[in-house]
RORO-769980 format. One record per residue (C-alpha): residue number from 1; x, y, z. Coordinates in steps of 0.5 Angstrom, whole numbers. Layout:
N
<node resi="NUM" u="X" v="Y" w="Z"/>
...
END
This chain:
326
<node resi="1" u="0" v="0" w="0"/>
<node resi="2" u="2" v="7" w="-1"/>
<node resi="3" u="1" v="13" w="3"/>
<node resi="4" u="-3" v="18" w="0"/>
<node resi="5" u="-1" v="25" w="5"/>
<node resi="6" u="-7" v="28" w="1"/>
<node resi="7" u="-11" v="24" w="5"/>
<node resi="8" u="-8" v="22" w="12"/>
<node resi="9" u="-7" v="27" w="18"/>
<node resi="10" u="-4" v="27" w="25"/>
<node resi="11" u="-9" v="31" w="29"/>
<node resi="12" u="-7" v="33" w="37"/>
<node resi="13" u="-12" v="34" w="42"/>
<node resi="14" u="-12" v="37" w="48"/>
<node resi="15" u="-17" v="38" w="53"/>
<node resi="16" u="-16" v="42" w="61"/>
<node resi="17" u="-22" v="42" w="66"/>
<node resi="18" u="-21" v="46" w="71"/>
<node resi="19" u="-27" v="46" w="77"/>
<node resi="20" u="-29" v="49" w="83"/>
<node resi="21" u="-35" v="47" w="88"/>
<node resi="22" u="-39" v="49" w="94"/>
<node resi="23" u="-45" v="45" w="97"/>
<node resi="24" u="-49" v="46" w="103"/>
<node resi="25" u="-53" v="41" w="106"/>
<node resi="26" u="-59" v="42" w="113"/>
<node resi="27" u="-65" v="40" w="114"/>
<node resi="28" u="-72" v="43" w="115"/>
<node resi="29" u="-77" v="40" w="118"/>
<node resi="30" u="-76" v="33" w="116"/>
<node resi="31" u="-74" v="35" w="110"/>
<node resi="32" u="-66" v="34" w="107"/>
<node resi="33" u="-64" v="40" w="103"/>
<node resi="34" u="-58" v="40" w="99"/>
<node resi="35" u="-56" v="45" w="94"/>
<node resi="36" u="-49" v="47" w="91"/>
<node resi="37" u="-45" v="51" w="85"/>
<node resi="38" u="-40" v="48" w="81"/>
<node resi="39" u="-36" v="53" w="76"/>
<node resi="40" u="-32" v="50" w="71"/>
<node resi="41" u="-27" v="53" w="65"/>
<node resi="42" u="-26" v="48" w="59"/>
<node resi="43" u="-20" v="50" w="54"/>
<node resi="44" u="-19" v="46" w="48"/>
<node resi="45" u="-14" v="46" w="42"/>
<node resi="46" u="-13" v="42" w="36"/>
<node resi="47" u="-7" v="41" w="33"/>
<node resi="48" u="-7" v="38" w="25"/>
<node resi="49" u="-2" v="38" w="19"/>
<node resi="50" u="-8" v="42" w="14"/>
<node resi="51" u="-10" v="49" w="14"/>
<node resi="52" u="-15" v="50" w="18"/>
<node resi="53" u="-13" v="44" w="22"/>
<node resi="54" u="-10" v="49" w="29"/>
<node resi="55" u="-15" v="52" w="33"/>
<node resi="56" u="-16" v="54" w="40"/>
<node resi="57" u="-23" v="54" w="45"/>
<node resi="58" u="-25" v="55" w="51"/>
<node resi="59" u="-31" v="57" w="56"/>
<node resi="60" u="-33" v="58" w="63"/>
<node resi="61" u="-40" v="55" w="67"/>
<node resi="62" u="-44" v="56" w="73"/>
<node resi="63" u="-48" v="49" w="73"/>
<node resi="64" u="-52" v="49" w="80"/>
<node resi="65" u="-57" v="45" w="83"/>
<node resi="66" u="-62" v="43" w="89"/>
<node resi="67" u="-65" v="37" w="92"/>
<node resi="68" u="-70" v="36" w="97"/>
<node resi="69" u="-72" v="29" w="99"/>
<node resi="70" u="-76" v="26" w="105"/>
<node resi="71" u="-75" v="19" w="108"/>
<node resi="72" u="-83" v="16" w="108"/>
<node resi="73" u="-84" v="9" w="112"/>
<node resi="74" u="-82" v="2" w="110"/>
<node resi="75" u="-76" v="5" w="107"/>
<node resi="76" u="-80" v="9" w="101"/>
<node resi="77" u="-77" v="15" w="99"/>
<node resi="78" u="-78" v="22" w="96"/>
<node resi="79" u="-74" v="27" w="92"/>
<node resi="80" u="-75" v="34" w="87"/>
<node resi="81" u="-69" v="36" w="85"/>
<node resi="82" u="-67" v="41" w="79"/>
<node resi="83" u="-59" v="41" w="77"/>
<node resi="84" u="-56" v="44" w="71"/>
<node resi="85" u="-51" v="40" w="66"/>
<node resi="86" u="-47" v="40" w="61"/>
<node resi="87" u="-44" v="36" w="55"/>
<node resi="88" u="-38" v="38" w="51"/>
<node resi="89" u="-37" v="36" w="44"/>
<node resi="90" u="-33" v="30" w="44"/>
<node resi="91" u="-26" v="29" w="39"/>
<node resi="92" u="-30" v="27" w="33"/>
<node resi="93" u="-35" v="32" w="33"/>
<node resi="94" u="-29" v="37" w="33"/>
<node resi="95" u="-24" v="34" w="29"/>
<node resi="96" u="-24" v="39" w="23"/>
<node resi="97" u="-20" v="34" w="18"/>
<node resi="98" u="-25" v="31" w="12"/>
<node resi="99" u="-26" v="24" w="12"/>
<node resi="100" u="-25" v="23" w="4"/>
<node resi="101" u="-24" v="16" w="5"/>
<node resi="102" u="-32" v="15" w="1"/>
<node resi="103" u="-33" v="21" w="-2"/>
<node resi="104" u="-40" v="17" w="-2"/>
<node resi="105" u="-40" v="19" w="6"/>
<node resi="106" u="-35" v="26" w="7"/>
<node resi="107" u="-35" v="27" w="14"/>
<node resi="108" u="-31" v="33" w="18"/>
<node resi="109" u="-32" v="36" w="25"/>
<node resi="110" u="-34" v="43" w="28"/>
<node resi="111" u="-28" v="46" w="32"/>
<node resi="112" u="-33" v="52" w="35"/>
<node resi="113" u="-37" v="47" w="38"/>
<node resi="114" u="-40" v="50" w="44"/>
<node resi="115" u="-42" v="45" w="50"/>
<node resi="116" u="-50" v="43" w="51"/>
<node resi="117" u="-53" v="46" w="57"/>
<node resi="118" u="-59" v="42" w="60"/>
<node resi="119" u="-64" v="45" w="66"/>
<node resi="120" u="-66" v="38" w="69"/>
<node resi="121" u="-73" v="38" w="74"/>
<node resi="122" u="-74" v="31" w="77"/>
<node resi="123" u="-78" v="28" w="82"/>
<node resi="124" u="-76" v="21" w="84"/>
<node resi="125" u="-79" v="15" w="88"/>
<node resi="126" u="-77" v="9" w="91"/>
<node resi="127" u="-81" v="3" w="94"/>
<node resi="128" u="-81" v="-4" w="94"/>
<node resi="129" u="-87" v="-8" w="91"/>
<node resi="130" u="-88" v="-16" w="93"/>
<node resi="131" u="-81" v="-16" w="95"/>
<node resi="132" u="-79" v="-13" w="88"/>
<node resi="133" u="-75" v="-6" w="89"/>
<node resi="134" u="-77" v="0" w="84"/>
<node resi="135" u="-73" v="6" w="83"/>
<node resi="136" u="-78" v="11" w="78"/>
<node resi="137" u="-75" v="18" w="76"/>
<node resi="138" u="-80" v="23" w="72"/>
<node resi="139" u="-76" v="29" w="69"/>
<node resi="140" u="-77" v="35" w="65"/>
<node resi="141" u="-70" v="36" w="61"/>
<node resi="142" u="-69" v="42" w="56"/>
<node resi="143" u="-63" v="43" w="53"/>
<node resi="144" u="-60" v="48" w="49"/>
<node resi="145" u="-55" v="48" w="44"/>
<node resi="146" u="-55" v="41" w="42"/>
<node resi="147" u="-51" v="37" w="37"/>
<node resi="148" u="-54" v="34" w="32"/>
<node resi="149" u="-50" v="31" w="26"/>
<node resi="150" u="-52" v="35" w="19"/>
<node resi="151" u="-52" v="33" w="12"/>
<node resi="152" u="-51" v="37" w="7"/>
<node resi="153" u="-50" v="38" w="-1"/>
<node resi="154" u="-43" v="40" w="-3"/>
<node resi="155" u="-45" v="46" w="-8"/>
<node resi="156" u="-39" v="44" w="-13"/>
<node resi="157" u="-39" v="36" w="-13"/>
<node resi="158" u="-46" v="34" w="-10"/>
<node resi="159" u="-43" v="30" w="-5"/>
<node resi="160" u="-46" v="29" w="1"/>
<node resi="161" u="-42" v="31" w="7"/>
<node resi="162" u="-43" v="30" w="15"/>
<node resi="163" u="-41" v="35" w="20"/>
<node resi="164" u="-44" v="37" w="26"/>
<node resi="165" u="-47" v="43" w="30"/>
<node resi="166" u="-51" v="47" w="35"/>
<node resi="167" u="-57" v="46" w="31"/>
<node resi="168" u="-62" v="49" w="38"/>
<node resi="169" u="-65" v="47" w="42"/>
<node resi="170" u="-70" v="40" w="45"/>
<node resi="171" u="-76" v="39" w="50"/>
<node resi="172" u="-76" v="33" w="53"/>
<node resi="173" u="-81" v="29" w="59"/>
<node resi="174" u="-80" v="22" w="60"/>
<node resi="175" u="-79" v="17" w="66"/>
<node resi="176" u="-73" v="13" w="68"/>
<node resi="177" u="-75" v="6" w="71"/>
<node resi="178" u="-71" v="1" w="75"/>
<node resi="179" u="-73" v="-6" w="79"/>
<node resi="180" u="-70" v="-12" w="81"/>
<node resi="181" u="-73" v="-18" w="83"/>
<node resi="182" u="-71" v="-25" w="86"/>
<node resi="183" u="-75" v="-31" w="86"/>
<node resi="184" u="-72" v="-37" w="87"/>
<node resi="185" u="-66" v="-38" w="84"/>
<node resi="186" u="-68" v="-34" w="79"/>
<node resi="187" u="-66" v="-26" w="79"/>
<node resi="188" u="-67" v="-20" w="74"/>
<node resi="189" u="-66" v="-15" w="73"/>
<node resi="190" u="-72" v="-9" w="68"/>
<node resi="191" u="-70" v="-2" w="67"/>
<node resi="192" u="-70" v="4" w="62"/>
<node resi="193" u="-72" v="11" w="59"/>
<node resi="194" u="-77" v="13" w="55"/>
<node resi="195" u="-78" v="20" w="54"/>
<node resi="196" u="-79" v="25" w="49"/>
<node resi="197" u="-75" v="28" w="42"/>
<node resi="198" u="-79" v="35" w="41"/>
<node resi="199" u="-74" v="40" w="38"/>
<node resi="200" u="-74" v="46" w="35"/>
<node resi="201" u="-68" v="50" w="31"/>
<node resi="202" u="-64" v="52" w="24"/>
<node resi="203" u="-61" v="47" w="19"/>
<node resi="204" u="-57" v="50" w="13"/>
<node resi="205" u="-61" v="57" w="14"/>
<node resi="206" u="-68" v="54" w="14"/>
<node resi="207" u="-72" v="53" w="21"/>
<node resi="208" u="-74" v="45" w="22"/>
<node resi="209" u="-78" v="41" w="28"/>
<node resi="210" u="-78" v="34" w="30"/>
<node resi="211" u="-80" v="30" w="34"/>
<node resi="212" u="-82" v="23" w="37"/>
<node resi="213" u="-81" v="18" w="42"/>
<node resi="214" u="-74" v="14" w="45"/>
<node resi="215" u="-74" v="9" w="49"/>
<node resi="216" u="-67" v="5" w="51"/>
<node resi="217" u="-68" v="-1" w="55"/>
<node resi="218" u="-64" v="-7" w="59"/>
<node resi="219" u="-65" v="-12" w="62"/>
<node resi="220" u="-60" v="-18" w="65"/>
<node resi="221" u="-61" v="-24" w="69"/>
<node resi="222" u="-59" v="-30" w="74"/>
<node resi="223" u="-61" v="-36" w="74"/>
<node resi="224" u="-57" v="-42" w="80"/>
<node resi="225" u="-57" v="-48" w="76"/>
<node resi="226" u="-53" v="-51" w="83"/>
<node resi="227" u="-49" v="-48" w="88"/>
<node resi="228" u="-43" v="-46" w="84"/>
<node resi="229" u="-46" v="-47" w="77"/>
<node resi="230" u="-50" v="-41" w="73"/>
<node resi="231" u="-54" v="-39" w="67"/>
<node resi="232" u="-54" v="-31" w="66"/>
<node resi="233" u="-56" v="-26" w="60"/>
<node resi="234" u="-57" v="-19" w="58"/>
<node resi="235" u="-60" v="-15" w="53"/>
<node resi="236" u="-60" v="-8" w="51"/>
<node resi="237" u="-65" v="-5" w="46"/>
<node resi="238" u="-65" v="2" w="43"/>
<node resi="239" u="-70" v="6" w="39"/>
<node resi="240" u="-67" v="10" w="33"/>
<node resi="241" u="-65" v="18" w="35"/>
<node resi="242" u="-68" v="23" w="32"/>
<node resi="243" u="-65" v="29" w="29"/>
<node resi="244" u="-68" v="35" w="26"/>
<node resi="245" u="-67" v="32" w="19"/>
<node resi="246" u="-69" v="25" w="20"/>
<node resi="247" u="-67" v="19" w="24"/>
<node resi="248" u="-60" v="14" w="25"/>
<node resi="249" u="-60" v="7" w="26"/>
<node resi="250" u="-63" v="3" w="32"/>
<node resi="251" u="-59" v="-1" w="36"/>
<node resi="252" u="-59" v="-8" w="41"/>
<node resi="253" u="-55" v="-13" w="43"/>
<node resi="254" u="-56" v="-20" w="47"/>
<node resi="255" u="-52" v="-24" w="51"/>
<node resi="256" u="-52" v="-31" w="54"/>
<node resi="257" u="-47" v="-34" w="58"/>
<node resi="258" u="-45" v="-41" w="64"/>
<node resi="259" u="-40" v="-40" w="69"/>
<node resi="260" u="-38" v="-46" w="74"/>
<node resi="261" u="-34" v="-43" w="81"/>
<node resi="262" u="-29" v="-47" w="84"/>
<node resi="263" u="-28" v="-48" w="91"/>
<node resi="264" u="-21" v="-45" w="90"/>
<node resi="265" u="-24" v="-39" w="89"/>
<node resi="266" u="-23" v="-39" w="82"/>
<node resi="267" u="-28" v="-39" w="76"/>
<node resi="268" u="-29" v="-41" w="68"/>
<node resi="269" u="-34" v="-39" w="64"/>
<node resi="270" u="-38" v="-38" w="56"/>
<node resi="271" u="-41" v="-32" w="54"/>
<node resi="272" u="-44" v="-32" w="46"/>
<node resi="273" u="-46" v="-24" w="44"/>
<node resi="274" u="-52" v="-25" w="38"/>
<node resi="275" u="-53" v="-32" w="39"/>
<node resi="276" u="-59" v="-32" w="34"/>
<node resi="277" u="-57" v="-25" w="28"/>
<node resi="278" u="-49" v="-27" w="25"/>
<node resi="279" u="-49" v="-20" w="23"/>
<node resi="280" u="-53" v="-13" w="24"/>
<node resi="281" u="-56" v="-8" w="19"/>
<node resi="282" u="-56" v="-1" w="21"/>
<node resi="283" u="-61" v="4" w="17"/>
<node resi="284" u="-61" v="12" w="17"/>
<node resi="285" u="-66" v="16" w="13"/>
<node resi="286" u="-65" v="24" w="13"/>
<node resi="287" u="-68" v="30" w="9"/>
<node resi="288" u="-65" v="36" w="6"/>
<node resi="289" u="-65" v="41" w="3"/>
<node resi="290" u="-67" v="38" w="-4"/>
<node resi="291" u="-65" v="31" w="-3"/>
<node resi="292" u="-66" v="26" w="1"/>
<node resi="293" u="-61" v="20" w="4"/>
<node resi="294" u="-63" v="13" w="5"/>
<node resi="295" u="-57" v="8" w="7"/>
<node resi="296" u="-56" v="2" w="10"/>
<node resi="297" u="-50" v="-2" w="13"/>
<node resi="298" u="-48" v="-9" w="17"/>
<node resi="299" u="-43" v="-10" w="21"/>
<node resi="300" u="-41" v="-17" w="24"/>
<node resi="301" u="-44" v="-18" w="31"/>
<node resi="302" u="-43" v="-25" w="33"/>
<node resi="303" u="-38" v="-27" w="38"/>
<node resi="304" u="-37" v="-32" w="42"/>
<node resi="305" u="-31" v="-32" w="48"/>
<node resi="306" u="-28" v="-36" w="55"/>
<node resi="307" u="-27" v="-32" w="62"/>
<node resi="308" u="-23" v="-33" w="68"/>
<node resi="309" u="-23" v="-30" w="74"/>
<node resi="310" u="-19" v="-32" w="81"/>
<node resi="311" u="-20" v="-29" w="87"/>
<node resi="312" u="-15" v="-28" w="92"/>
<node resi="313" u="-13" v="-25" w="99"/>
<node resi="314" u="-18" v="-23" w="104"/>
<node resi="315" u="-22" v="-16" w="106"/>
<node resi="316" u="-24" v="-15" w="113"/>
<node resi="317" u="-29" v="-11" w="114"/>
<node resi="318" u="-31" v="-11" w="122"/>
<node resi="319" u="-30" v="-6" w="126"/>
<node resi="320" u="-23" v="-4" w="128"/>
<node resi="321" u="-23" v="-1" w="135"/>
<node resi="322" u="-18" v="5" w="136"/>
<node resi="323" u="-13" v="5" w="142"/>
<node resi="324" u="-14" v="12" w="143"/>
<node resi="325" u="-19" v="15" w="147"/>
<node resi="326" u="-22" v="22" w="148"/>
END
């Protein structure tokens, strides 16, 4: 193979955090209050060898939060809260190099990205139901200056090319969910999201709006075939994301597995990933503006594999008592 310099790059990047926080907690009337302010300074620079490859970022956030809760009966809990977050752009979001390696797919980064910010209000419970614990979250997220990938018509070769930006701004309402529940020999394990995508903002000049719902579930458990032999197994399910020009790919993945303890503290085990689909497909469907793009690719899922583990020492964890008396 020869190296094409017209096509390759070496790209540096750095990225320095520097953060300060202040919390106060104290109780009133059998309620716990704890509020806080975190500031944060973001500086970030890139370093490549094409024009327009070398830039310097920085900005400052003040990111604050309060959370009230009360403890009820049975251990059951109560909590309202509000807090403010931020996203930064990753590396391959702000990577200015093109990616020409399929001119059917040109890709390049945005350097000037700013961070998303979220104002996030929840309001959370936690009880136990027929001996199954349940963890439940309402939340009401907007968030500002999303990132979003965008796909465009090069004006003088109509390829397309996809680059990201700070296209506006998301309304989100949904619940988290988690609960775990053993019966027997058998454990498992239920959770997930489901919210809303209602956003609003300006793509290649023009104003556009989506929305739609995302989910994202897991689930895992446990089964005691004997006192030291074990079944297991998980599964991840995602919907498609949304965009404001359309949707990208959904995913999932399932996972089975056997394990044998061994009195000597150690174990083997088996896991295959994808035991029923070798290999899976990912379909994308964006509009623009004058053309509409519609792709599909595969990539080889299935995977089979051994492990091992052996535990040693010993943790103590009894109350040590203190020598020293006051």
């Amino acid at each position: 193979p020869v190296l094409d310099e017209e096509r390759s790059n070496i790209f540096l990047y750095d990225q320095n955090v520097y953060a300060g926080y202040a919390s106060y907690n104290f109780y009133f009337k059998k309620l716990n209050i704890v509020t806080g302010l975190r500031y944060e300074r973001t500086d970030i620079g890139g370093e490549g060898e094409f024009a327009g490859n070398t830039f310097s970022n920085g900005y400052d956030n003040f990111l604050p939060n309060i959370a009230i809760s009360k403890s009820l009966k049975n251990f059951k809990n109560l909590k309202v809260s509000y807090s403010q977050r931020i996203q930064r752009p990753s590396l391959r979001f702000i990577n200015p190099f093109r990616n020409t390696a399929d001119f059917g797919s040109i890709s390049f980064g945005d350097p000037t990205l700013r961070p998303e910010l979220t104002d996030q209000f929840e309001l959370g419970y936690n009880t136990n139901i027929l001996g199954a614990s349940v963890f439940a979250t309402a939340y009401y997220k907007i968030t500002s200056e999303i990132i979003e990938s965008i796909v465009q018509l090069d004006a003088v070769t109509d390829f397309s090319e996809t680059t990201f930006s700070n296209v506006g701004k998301n309304k989100s309402v949904g619940i988290n969910l988690f609960t775990s529940k053993s019966v027997g020999r058998f454990t498992l394990r239920l959770g997930g999201d489901v919210g809303t995508y209602n956003a609003t903002g300006i793509v290649g000049g023009k104003e556009l709006s989506n929305s739609a719902i995302n989910y994202r579930i897991f689930t895992s458990g446990e089964f005691s075939l004997s006192g030291s032999f074990k079944a297991d197994y998980f599964g991840i399910f995602s919907a498609p994301r949304y965009t404001l020009q359309g949707k990208n790919p959904s995913f999932s993945m399932i996972g089975i597995g056997m394990r044998k303890d061994f009195k000597n503290k150690m174990s083997v085990g088996i896991r295959i990933i994808e035991p029923f689909e070798e290999a899976k497909n990912f379909d994308t469907e964006i509009d623009g503006d004058g053309f509409r793009q519609v792709s599909r690719f595969a990539i080889p899922f299935r995977s089979f594999g051994i492990s091992f583990s052996y535990k040693f020492g010993k943790v103590d964890f009894r109350e040590r008592k203190s020598k020293i008396k006051n």
